[in-house]
C-alpha positions as CSV (number, residue, x, y, z in Angstrom):
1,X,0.0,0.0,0.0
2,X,2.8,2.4,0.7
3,X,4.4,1.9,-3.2
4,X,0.9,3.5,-4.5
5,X,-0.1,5.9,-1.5
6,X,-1.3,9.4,-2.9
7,X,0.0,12.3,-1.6
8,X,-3.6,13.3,0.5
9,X,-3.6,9.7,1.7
10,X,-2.3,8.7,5.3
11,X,-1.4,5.4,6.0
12,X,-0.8,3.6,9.4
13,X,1.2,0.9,10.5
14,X,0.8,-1.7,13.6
15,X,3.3,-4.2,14.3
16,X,4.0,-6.3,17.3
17,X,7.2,-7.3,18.2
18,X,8.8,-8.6,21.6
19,X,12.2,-7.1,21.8
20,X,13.9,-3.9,19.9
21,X,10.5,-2.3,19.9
22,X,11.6,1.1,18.7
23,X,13.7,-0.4,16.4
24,X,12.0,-2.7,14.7
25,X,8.9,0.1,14.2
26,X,10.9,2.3,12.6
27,X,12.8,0.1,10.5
28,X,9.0,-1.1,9.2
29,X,8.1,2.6,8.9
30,X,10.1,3.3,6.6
31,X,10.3,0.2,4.6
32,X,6.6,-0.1,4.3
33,X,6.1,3.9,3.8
34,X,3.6,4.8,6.5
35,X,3.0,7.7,7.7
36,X,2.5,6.4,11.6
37,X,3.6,3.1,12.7
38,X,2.1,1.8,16.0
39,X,4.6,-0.6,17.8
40,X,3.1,-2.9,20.8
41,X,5.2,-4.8,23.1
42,X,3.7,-8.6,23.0
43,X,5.0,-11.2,26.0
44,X,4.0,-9.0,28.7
45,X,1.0,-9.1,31.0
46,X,-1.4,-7.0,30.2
47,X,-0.5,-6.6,26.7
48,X,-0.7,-8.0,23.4
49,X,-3.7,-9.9,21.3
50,X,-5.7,-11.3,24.0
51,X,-5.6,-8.7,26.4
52,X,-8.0,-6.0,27.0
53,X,-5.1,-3.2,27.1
54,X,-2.2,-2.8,25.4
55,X,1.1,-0.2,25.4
56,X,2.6,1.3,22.4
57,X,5.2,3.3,20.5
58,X,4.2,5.4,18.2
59,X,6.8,6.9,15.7
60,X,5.9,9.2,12.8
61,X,7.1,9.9,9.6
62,X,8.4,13.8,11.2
63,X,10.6,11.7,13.7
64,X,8.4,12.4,16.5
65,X,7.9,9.4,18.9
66,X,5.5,8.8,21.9
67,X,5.5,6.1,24.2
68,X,2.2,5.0,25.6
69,X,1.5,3.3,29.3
70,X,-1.4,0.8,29.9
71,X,-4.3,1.6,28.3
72,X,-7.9,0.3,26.9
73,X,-7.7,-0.1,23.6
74,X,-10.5,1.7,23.1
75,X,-8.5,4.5,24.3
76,X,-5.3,3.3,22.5
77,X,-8.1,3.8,19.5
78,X,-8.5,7.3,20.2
79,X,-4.8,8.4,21.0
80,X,-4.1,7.1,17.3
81,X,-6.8,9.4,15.9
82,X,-5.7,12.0,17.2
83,X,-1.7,11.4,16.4
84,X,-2.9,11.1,13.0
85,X,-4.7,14.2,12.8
86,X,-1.4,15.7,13.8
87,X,-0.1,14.7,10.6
């Protein structure tokens, strides 16, 4: 998706990785092209696929980068709205 991305276009990332988080998410920022890539940390309690919160790293395509405790993912939902209107 990021090889035929129009310029008005925005495109977000999610991966989840266990260790070199930050690393990792901005590696497949800017290999995949995204505009915002949304890192959780999976293997921790709390976190991940089956849990009812999760953390994250968020990076941008600016170089900004926000780390986000606990939270529903509802939340976590809401916080990525808003990063990407930031854009």
């Amino acid at each position: 998706m990021g090889e035929t991305k129009q310029p008005r276009q925005r495109l977000i990332g999610f991966c989840a990785e266990t260790d070199h988080l930050v690393e990792h998410a901005a590696a497949k920022r800017q290999r995949k092209n995204c505009d915002l890539m949304v890192a959780n940390p999976i293997g921790r309690d709390g976190t991940g696929f089956a849990a009812a919160t999760n953390e994250a790293v968020v990076l941008d395509a600016a170089g900004r980068q926000e780390t986000w405790p606990s939270l529903a993912k509802t939340e976590m939902a809401w916080k990525i709205w808003d990063s990407l209107n930031r854009l």
